[in-house]
PDB file of the backbone (N, CA, C, O) and the ligand in Angstrom, with CONECT records:
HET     ZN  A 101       1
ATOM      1  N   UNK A   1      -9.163   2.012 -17.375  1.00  0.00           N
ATOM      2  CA  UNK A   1     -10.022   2.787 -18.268  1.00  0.00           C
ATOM      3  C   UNK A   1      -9.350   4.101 -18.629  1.00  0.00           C
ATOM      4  O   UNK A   1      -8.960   4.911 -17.789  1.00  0.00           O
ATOM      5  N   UNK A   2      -9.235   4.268 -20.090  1.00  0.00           N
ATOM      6  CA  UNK A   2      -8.151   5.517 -20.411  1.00  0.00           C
ATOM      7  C   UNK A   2      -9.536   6.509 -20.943  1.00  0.00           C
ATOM      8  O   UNK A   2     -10.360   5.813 -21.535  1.00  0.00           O
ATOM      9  N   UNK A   3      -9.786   7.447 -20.876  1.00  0.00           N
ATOM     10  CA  UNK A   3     -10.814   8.493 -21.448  1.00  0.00           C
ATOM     11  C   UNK A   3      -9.700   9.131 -22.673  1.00  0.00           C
ATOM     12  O   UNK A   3      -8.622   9.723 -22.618  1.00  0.00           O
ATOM     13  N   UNK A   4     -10.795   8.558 -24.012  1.00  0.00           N
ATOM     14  CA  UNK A   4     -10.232   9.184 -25.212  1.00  0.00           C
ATOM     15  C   UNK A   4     -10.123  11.310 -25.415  1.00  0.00           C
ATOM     16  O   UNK A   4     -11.089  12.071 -25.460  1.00  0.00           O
ATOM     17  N   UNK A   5      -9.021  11.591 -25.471  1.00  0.00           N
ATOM     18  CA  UNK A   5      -8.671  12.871 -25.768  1.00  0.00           C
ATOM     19  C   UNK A   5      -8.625  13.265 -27.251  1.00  0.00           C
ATOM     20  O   UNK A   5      -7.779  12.685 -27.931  1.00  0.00           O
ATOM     21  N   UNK A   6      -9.578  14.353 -27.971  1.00  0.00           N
ATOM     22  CA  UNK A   6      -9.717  14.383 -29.342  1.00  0.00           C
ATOM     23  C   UNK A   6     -10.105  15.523 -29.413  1.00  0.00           C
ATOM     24  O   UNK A   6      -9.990  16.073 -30.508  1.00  0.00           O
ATOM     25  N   UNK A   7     -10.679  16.254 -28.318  1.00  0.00           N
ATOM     26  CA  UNK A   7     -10.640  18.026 -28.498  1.00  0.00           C
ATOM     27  C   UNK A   7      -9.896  18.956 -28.254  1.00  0.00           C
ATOM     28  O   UNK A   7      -9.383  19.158 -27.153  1.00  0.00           O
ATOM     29  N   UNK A   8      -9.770  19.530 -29.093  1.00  0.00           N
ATOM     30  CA  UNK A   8      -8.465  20.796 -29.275  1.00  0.00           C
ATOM     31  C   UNK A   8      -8.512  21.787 -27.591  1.00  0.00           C
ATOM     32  O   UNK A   8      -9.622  22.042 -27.124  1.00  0.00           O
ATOM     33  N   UNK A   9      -7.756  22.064 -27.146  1.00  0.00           N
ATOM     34  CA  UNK A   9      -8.330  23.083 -25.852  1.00  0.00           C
ATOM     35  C   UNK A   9      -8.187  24.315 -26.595  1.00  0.00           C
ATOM     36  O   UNK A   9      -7.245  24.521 -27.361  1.00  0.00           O
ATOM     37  N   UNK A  10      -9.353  25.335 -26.314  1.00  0.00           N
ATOM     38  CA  UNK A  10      -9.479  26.517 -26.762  1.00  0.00           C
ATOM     39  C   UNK A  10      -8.492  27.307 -26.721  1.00  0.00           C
ATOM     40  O   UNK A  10      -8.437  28.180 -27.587  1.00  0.00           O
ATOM     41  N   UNK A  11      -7.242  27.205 -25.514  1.00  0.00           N
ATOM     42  CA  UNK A  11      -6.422  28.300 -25.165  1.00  0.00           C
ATOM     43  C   UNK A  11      -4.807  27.535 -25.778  1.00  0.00           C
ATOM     44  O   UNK A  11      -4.216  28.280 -26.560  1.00  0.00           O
ATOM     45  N   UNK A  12      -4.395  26.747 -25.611  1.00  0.00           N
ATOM     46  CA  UNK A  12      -3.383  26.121 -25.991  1.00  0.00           C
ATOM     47  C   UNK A  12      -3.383  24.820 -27.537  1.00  0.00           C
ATOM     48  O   UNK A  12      -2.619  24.373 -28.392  1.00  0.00           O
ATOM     49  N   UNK A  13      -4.591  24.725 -27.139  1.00  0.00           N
ATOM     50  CA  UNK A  13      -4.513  24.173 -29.234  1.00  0.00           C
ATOM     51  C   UNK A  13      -4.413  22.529 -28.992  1.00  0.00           C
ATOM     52  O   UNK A  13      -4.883  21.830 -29.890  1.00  0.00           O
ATOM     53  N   UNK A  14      -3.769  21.798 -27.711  1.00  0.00           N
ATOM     54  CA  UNK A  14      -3.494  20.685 -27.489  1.00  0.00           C
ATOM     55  C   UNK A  14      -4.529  19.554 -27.343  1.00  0.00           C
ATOM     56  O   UNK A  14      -5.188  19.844 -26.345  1.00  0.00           O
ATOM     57  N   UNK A  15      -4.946  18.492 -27.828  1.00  0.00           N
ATOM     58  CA  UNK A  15      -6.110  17.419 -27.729  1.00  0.00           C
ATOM     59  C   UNK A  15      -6.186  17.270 -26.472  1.00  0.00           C
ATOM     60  O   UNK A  15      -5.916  16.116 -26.140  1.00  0.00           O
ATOM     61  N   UNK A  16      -6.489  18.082 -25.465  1.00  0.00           N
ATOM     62  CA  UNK A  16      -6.759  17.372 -23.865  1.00  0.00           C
ATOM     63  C   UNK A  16      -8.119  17.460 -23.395  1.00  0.00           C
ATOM     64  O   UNK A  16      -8.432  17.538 -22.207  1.00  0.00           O
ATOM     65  N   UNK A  17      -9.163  17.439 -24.675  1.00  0.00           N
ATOM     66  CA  UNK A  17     -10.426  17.988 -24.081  1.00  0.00           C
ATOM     67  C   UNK A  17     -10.945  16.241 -24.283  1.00  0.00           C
ATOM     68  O   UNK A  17     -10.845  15.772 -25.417  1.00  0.00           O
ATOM     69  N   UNK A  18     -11.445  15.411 -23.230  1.00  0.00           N
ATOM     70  CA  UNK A  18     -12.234  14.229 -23.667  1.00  0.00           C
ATOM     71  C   UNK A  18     -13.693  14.645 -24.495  1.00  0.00           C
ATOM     72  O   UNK A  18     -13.964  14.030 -25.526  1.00  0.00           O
ATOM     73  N   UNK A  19     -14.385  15.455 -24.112  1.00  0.00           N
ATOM     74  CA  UNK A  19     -15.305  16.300 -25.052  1.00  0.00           C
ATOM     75  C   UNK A  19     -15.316  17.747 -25.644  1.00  0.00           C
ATOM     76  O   UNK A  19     -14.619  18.666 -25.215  1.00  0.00           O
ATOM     77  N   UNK A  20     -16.168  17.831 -26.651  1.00  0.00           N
ATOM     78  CA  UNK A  20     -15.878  19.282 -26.775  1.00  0.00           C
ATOM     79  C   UNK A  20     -16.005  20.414 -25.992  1.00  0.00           C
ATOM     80  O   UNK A  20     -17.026  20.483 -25.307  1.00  0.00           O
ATOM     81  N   UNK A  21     -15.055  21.484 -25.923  1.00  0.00           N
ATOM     82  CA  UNK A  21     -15.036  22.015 -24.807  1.00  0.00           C
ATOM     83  C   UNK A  21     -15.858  22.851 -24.525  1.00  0.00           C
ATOM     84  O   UNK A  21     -15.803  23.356 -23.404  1.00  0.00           O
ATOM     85  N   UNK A  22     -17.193  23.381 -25.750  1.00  0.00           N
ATOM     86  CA  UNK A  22     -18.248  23.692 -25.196  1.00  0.00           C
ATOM     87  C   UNK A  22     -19.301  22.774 -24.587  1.00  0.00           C
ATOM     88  O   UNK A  22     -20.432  23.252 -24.492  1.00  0.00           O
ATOM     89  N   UNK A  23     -19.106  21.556 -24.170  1.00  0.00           N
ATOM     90  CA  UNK A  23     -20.131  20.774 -23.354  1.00  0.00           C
ATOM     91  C   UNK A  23     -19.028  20.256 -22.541  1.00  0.00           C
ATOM     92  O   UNK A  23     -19.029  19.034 -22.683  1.00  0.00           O
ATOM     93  N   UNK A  24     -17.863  20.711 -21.567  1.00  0.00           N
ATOM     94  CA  UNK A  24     -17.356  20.753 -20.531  1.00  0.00           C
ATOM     95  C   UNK A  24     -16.730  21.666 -19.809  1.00  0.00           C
ATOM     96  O   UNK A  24     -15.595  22.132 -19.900  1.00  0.00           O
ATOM     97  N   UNK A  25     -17.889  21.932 -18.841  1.00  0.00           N
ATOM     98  CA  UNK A  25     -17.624  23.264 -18.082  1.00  0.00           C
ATOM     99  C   UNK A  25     -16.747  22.646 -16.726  1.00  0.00           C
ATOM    100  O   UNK A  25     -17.096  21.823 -15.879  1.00  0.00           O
ATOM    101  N   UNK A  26     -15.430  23.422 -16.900  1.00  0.00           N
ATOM    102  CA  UNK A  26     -14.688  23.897 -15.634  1.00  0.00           C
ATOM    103  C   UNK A  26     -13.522  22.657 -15.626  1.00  0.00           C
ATOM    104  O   UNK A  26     -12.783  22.359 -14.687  1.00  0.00           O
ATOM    105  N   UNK A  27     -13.595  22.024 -16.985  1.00  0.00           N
ATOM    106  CA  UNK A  27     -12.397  21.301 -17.362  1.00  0.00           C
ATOM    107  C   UNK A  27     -11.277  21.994 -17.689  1.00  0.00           C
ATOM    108  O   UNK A  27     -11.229  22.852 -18.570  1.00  0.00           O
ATOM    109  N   UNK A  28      -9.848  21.441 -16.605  1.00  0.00           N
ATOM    110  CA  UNK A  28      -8.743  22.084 -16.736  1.00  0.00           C
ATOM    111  C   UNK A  28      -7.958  21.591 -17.778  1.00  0.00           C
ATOM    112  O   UNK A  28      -8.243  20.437 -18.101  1.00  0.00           O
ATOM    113  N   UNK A  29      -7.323  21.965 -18.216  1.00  0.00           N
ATOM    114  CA  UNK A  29      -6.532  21.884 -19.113  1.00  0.00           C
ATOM    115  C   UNK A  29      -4.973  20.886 -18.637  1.00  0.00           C
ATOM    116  O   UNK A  29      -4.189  21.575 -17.985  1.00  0.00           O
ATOM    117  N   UNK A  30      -4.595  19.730 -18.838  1.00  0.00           N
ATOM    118  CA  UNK A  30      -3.616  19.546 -17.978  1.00  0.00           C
ATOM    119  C   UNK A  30      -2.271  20.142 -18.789  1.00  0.00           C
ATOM    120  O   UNK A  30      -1.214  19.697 -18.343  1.00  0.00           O
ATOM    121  N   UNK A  31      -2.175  20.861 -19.648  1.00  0.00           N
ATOM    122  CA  UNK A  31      -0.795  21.337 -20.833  1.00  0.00           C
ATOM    123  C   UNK A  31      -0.764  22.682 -20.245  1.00  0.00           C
ATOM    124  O   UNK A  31       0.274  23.170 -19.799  1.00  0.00           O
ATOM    125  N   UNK A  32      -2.009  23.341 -20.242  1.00  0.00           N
ATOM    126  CA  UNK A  32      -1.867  25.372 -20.508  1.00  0.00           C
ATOM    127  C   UNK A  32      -2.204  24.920 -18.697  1.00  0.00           C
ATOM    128  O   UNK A  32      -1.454  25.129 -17.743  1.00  0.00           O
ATOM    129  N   UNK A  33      -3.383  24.351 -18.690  1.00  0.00           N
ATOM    130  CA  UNK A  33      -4.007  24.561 -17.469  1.00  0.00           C
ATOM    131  C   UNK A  33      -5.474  26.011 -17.335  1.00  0.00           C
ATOM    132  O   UNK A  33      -6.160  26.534 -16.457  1.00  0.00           O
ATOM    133  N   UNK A  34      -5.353  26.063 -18.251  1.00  0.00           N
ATOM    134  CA  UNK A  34      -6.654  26.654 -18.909  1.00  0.00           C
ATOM    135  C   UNK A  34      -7.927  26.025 -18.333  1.00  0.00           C
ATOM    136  O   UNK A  34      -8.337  24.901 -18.622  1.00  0.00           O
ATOM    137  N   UNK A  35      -8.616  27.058 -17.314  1.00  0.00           N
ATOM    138  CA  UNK A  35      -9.491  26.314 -17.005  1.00  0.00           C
ATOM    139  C   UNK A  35     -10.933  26.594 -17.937  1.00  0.00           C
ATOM    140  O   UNK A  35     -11.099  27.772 -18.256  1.00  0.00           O
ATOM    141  N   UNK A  36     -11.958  25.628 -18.386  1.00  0.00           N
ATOM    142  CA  UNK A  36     -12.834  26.144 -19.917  1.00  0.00           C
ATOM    143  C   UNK A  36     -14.141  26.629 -18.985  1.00  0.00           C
ATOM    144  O   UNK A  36     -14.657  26.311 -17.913  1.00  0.00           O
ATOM    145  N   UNK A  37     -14.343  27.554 -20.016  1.00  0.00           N
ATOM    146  CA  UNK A  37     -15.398  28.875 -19.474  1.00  0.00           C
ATOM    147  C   UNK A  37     -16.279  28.491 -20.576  1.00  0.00           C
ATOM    148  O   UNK A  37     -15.801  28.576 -21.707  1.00  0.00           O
ATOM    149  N   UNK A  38     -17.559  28.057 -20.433  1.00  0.00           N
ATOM    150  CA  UNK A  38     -18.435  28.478 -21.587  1.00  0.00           C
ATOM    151  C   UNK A  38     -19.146  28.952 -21.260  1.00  0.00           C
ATOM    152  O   UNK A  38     -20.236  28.439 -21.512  1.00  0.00           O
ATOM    153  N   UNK A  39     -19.168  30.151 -20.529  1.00  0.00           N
ATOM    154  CA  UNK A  39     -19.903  31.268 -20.764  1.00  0.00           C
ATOM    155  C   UNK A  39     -19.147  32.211 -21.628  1.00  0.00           C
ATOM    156  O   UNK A  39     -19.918  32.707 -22.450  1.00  0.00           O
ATOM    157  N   UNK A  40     -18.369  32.489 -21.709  1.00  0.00           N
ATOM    158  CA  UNK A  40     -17.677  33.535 -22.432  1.00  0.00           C
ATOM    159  C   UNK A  40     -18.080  33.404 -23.901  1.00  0.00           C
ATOM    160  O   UNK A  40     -18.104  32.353 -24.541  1.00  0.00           O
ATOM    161  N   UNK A  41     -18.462  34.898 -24.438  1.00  0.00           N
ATOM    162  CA  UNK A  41     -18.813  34.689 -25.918  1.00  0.00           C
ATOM    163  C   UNK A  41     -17.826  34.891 -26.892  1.00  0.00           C
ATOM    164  O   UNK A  41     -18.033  34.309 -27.957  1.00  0.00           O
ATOM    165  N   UNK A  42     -16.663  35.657 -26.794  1.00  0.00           N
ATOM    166  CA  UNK A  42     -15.569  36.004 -27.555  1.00  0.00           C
ATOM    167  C   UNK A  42     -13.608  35.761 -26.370  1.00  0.00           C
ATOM    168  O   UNK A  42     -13.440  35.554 -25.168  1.00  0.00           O
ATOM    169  N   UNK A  43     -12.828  35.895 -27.262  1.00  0.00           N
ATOM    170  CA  UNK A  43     -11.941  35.453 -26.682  1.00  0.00           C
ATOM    171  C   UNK A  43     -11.206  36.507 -25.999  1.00  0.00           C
ATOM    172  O   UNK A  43     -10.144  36.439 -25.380  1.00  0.00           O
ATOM    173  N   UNK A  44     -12.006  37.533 -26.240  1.00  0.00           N
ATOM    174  CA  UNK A  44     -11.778  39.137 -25.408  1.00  0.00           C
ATOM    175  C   UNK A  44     -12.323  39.034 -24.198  1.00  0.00           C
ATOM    176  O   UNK A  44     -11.668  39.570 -23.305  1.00  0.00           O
ATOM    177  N   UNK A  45     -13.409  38.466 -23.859  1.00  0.00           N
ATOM    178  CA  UNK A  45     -14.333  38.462 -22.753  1.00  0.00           C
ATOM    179  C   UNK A  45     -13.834  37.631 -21.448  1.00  0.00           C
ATOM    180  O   UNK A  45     -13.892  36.412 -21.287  1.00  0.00           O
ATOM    181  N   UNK A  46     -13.218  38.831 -20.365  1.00  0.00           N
ATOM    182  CA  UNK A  46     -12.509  38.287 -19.128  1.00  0.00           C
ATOM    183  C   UNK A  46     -13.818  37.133 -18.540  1.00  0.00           C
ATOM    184  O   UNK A  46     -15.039  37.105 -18.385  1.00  0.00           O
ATOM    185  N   UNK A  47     -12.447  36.154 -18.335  1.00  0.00           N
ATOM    186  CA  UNK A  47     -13.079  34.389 -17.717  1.00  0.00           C
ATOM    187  C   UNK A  47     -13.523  34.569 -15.922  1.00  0.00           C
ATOM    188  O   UNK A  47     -12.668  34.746 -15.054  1.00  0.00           O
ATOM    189  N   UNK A  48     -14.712  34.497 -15.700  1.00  0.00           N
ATOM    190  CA  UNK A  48     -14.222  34.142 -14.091  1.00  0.00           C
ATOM    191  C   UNK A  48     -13.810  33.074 -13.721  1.00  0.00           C
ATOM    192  O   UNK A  48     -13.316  33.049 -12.594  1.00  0.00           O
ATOM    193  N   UNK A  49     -13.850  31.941 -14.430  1.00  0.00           N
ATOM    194  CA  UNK A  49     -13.066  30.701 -14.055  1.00  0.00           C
ATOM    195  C   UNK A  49     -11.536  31.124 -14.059  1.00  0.00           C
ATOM    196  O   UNK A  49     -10.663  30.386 -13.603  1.00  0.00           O
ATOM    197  N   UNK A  50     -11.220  32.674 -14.745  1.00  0.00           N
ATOM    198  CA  UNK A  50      -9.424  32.154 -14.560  1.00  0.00           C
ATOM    199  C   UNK A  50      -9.508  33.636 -14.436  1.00  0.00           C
ATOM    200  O   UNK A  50      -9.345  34.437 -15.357  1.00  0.00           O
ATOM    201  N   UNK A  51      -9.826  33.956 -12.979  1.00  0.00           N
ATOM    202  CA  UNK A  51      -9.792  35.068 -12.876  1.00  0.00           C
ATOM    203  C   UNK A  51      -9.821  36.051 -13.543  1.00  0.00           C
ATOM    204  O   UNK A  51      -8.737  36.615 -13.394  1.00  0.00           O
ATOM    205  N   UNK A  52     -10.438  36.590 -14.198  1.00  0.00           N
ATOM    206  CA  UNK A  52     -10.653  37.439 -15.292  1.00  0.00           C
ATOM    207  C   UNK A  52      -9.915  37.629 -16.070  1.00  0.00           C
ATOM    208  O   UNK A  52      -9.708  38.727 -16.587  1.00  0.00           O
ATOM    209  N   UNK A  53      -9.234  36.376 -16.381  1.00  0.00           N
ATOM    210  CA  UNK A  53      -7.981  36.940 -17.636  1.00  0.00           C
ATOM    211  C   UNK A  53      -9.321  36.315 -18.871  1.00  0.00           C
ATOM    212  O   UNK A  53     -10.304  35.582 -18.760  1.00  0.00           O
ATOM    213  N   UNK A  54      -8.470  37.329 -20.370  1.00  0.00           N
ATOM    214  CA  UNK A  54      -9.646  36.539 -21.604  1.00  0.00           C
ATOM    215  C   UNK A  54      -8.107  35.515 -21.975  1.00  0.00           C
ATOM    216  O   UNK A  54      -6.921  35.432 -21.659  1.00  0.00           O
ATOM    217  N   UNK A  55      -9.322  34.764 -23.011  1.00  0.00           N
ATOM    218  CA  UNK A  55      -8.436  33.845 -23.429  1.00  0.00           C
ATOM    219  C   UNK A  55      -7.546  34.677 -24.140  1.00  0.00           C
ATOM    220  O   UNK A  55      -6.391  34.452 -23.777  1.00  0.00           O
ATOM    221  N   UNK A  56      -7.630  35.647 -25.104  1.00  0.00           N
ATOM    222  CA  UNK A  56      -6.426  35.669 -25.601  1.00  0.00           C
ATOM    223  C   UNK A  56      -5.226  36.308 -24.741  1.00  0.00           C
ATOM    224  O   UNK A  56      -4.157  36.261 -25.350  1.00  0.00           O
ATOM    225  N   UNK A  57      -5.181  36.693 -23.902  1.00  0.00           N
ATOM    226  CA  UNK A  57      -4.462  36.550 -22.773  1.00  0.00           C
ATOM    227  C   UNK A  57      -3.607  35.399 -22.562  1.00  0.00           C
ATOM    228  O   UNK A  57      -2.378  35.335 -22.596  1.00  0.00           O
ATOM    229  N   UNK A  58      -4.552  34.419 -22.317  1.00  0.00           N
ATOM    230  CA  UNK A  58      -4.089  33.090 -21.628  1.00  0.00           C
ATOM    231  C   UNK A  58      -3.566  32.541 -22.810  1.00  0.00           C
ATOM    232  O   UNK A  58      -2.665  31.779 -22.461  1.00  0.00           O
ATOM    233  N   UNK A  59      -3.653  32.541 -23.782  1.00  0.00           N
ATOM    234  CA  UNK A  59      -2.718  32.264 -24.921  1.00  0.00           C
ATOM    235  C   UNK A  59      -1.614  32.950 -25.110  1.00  0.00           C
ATOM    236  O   UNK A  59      -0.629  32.226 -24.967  1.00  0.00           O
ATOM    237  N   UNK A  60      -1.363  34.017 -25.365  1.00  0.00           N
ATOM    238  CA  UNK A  60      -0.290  34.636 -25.487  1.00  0.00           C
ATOM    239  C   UNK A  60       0.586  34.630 -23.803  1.00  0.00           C
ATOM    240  O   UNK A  60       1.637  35.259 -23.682  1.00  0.00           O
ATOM    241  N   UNK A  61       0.053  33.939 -22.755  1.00  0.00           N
ATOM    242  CA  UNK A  61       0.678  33.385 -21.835  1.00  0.00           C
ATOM    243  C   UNK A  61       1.403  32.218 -22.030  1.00  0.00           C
ATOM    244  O   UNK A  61       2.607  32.014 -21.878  1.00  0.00           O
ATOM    245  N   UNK A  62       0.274  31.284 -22.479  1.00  0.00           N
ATOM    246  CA  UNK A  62       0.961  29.897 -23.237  1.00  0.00           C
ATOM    247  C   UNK A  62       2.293  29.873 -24.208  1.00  0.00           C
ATOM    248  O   UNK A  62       3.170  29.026 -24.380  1.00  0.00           O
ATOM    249  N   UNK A  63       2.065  31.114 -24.736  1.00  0.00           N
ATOM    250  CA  UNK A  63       3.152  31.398 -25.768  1.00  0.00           C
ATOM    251  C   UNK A  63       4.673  31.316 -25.008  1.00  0.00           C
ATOM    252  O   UNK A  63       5.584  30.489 -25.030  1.00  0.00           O
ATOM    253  N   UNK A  64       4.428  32.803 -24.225  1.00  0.00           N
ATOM    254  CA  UNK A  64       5.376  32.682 -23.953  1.00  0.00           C
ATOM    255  C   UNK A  64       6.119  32.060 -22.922  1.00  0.00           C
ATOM    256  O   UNK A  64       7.329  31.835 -22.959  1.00  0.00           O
ATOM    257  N   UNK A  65       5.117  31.715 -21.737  1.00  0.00           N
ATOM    258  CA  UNK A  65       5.591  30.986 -20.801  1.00  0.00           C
ATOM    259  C   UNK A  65       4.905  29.608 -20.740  1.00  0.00           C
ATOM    260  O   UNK A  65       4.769  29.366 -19.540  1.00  0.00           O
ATOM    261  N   UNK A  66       4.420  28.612 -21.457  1.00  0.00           N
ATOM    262  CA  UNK A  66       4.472  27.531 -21.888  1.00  0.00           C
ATOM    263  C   UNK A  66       3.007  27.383 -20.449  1.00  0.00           C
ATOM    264  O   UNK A  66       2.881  26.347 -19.797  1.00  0.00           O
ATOM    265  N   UNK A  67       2.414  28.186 -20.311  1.00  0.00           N
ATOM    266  CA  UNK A  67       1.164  28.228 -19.111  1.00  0.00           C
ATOM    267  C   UNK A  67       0.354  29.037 -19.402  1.00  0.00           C
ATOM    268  O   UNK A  67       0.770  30.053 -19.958  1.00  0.00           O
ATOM    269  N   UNK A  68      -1.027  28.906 -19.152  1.00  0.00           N
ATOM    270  CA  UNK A  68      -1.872  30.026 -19.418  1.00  0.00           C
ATOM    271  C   UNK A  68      -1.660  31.094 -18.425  1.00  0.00           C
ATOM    272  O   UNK A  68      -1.440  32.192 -18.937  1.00  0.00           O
ATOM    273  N   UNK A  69      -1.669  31.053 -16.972  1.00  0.00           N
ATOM    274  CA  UNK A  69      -1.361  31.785 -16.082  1.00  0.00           C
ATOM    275  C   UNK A  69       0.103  31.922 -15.379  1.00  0.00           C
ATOM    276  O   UNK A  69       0.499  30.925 -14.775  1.00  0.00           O
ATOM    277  N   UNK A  70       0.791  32.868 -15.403  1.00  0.00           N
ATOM    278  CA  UNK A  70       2.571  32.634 -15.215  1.00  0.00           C
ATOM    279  C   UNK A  70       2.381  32.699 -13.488  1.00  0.00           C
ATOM    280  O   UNK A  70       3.354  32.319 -12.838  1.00  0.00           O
ATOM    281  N   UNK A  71       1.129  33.179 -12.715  1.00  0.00           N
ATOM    282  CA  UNK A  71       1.110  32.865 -11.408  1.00  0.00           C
ATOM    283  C   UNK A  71       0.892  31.806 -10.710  1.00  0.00           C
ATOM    284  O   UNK A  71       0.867  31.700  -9.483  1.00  0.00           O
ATOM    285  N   UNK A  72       0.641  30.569 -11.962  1.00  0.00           N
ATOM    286  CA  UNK A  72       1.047  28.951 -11.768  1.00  0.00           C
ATOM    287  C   UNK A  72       1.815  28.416 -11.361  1.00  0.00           C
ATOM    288  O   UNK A  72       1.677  27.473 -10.581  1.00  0.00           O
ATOM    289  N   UNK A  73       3.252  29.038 -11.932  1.00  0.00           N
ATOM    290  CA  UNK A  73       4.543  28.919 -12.318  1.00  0.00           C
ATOM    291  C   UNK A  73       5.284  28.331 -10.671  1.00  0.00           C
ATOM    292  O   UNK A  73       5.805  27.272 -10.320  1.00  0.00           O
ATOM    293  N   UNK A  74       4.964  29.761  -9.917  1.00  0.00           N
ATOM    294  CA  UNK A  74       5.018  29.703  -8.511  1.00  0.00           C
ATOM    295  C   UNK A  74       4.401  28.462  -7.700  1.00  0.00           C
ATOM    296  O   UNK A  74       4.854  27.934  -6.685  1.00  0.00           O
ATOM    297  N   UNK A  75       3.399  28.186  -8.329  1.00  0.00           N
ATOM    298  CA  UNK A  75       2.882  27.101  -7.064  1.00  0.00           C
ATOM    299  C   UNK A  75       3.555  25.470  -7.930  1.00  0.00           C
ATOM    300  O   UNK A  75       3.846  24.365  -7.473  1.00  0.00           O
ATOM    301  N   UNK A  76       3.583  26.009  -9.220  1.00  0.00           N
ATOM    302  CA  UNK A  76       4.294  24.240  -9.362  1.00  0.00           C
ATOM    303  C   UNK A  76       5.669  24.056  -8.881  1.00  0.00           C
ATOM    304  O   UNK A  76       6.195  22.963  -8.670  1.00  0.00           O
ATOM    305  N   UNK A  77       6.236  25.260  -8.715  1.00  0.00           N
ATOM    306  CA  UNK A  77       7.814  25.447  -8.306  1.00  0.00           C
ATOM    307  C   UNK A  77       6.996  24.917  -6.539  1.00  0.00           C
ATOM    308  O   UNK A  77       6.895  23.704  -6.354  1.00  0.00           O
ATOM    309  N   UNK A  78       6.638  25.598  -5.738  1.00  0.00           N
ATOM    310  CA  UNK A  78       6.465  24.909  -4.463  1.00  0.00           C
ATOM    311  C   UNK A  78       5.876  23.785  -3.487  1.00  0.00           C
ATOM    312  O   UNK A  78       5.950  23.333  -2.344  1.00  0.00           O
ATOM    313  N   UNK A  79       4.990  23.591  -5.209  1.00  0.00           N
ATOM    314  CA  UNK A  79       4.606  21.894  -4.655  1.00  0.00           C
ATOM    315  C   UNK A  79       5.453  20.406  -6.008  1.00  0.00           C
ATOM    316  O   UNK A  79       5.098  19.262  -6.294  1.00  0.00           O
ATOM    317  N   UNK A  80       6.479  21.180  -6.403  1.00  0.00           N
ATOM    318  CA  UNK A  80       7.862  20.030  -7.258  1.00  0.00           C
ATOM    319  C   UNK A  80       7.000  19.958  -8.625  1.00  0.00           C
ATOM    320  O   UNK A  80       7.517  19.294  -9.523  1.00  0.00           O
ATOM    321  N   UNK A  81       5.747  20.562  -8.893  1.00  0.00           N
ATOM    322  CA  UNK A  81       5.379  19.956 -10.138  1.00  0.00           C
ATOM    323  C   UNK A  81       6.256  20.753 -11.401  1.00  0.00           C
ATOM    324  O   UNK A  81       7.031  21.691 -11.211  1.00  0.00           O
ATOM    325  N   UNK A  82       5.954  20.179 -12.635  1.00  0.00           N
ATOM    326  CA  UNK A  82       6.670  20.634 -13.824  1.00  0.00           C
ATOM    327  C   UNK A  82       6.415  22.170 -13.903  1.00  0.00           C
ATOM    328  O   UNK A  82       5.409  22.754 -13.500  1.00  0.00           O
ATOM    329  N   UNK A  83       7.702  22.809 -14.601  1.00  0.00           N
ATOM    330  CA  UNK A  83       7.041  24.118 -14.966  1.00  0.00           C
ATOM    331  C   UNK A  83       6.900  23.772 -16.864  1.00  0.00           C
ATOM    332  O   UNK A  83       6.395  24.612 -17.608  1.00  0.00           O
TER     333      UNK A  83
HETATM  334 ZN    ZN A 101      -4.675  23.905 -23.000  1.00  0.00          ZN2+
END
């Protein structure tokens, strides 16, 4: 059973949402790793799902380091996953 992917993720832009990502709370992102907050009303408004970063944060993380959070980076380096 494959679950169809067709929603954009709010922080990285990529189809990894199986629903829209305002009716899935605390779905990670498997690309940015963006975890989805719908409580937040604007993309200024620090996430407690991702430690208070706002999304546009976590985008311009994505940007440049291909992750929403670059303190990821570290734990995929020590458990072999991709950076
Ligand atoms: Zn994403």
């Amino acid at each position: 059973m494959t679950e169809k992917r067709m929603y954009n993720c709010p922080c990285c832009g990529n189809p990894t949402y199986p629903v829209p990502p305002k009716d899935d709370i605390g779905f990670i992102c498997d690309i940015c790793w963006w975890e989805n907050d719908t409580f937040i009303q604007s993309d200024d408004e620090p996430s407690d799902q991702n430690h208070g970063m706002t999304l546009n944060q976590a985008k311009d993380n994505y940007k440049k380091h291909g992750i929403s959070a670059p303190h990821l980076l570290k734990y995929w380096a020590e458990n072999g996953m991709k950076p």
